[in-house]
Kinemage of the C-alpha trace (Angstrom):
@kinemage 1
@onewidth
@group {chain A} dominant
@subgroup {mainchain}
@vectorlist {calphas} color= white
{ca unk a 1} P 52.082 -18.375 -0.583
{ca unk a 2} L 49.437 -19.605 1.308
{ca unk a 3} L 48.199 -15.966 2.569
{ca unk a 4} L 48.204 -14.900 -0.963
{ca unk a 5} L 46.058 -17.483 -1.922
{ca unk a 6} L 43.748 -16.684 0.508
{ca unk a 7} L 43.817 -13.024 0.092
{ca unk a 8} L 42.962 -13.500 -3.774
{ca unk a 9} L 40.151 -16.099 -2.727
{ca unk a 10} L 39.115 -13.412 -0.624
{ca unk a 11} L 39.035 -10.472 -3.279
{ca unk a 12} L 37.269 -12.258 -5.573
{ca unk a 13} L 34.334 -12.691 -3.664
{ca unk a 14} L 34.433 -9.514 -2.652
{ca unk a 15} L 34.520 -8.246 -6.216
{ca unk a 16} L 31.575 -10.861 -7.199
{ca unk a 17} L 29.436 -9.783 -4.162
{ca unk a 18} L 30.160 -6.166 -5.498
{ca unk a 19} L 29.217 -6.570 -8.592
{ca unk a 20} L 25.694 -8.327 -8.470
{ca unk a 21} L 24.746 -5.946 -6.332
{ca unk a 22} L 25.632 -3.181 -8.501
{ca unk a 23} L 24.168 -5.227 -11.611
{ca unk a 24} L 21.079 -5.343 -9.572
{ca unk a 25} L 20.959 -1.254 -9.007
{ca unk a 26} L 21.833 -0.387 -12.012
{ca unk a 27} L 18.797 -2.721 -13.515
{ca unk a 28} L 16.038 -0.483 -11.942
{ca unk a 29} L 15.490 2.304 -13.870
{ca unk a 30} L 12.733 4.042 -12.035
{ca unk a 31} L 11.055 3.100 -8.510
{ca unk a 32} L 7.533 3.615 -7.108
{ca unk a 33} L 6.249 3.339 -3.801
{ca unk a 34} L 2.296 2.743 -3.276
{ca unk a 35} L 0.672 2.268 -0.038
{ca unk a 36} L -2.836 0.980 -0.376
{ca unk a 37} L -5.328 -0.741 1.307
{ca unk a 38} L -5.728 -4.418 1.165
{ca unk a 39} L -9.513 -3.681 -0.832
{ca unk a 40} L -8.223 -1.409 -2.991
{ca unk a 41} L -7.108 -1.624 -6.711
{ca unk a 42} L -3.941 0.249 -8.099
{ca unk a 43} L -3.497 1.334 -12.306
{ca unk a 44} L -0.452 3.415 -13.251
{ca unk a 45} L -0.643 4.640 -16.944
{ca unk a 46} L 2.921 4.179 -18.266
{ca unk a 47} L 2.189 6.133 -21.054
{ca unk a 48} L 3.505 3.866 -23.912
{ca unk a 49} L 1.341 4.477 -26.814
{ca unk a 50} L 3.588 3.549 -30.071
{ca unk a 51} L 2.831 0.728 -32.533
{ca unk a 52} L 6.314 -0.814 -31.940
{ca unk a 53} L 6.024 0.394 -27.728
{ca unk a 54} L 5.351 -1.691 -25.204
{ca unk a 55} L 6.113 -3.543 -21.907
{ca unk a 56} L 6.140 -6.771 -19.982
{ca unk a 57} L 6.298 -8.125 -16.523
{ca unk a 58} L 9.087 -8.759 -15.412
{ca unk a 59} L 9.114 -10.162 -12.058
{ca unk a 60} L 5.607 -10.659 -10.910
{ca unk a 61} L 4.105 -9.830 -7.833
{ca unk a 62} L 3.608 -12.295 -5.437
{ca unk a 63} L 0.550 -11.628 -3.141
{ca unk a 64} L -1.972 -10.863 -5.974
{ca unk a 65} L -5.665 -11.611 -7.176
{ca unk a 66} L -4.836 -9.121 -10.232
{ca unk a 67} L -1.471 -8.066 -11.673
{ca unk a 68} L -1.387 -7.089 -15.931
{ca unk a 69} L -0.521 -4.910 -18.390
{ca unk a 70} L -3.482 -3.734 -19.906
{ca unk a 71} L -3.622 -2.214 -23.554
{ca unk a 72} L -6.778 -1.615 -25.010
{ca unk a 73} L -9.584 0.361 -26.051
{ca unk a 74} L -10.190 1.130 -22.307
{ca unk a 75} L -6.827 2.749 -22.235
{ca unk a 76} L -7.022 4.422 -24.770
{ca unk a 77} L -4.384 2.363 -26.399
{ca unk a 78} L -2.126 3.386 -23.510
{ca unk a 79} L -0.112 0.527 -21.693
{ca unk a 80} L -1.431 0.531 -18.051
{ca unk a 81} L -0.382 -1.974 -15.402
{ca unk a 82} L -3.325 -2.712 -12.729
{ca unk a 83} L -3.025 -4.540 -9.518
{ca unk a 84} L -5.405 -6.095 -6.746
{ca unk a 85} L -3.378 -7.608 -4.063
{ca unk a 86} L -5.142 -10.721 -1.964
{ca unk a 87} L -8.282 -9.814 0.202
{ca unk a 88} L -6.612 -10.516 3.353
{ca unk a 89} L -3.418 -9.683 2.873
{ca unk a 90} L -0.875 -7.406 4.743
{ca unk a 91} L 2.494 -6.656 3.934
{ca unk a 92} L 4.467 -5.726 1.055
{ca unk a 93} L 4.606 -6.802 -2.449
{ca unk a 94} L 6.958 -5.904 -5.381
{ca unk a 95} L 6.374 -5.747 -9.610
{ca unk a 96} L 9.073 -5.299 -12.079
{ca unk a 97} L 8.052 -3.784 -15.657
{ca unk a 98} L 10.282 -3.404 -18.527
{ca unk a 99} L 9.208 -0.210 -20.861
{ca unk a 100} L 10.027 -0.345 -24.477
{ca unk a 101} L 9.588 3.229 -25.675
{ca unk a 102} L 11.091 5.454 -28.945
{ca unk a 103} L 10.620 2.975 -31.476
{ca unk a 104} L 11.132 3.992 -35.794
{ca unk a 105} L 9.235 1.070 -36.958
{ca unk a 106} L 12.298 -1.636 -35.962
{ca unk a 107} L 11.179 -2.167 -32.483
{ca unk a 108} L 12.408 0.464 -29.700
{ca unk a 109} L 15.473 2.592 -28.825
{ca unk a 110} L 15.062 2.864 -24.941
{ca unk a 111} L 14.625 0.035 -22.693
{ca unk a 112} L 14.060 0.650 -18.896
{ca unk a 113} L 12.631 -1.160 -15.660
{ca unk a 114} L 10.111 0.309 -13.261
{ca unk a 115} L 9.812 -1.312 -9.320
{ca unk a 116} L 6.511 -0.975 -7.867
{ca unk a 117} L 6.960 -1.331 -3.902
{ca unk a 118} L 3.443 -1.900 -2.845
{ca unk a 119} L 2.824 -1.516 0.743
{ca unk a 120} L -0.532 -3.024 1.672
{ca unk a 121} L -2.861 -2.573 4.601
{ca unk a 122} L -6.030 -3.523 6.056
């Protein structure tokens, strides 16, 4: 009795272990690696231009002087996301962006996450 117990104790963490990881892959929609220097700016253009599209930040970055969605006349009305990471920094840095796209005037029809890996340099 007492080796069951322990076996089920056992497969159950197993199975939760499992599972958040898989919960966590499955979240991630679309992944981007960027190597840059540590003066440099980044801008991706996530081309979401509908009145009901958009996206937000996730999970921010972490080692940044700029990190935002940008929507405006200077895009065009396009959502762009534009980073600076820190002057002096070297290493890696990650942003997570949730898309809203295909909207019909009740908000929109596809939801999905980008990953930005940034790898920085001096």
């Amino acid at each position: 009795m007492k080796k069951i117990m322990q076996l089920s104790f056992l497969a159950i963490c197993i199975l939760s272990l499992t599972s958040c990881n898989k919960e966590e892959m499955e979240n991630i929609d679309r992944e981007v690696d960027v190597t840059i220097n540590n003066s440099d700016d980044y801008e991706i253009d996530l081309m979401i231009t509908g009145d009901e599209e958009g996206a937000t930040i996730q999970t921010q970055a972490q080692y940044f002087q700029k990190s935002e969605l940008i929507r405006d006349a200077s895009t065009n009305w396009s959502v762009v996301y534009k980073y600076e990471p820190l002057p002096n920094y070297t290493g890696t840095d990650v942003v997570e962006i949730e898309t809203c796209t295909g909207g019909e005037s009740t908000g929109c029809s596809s939801v999905e996450t980008v990953r930005i890996n940034f790898t920085i340099t001096n």
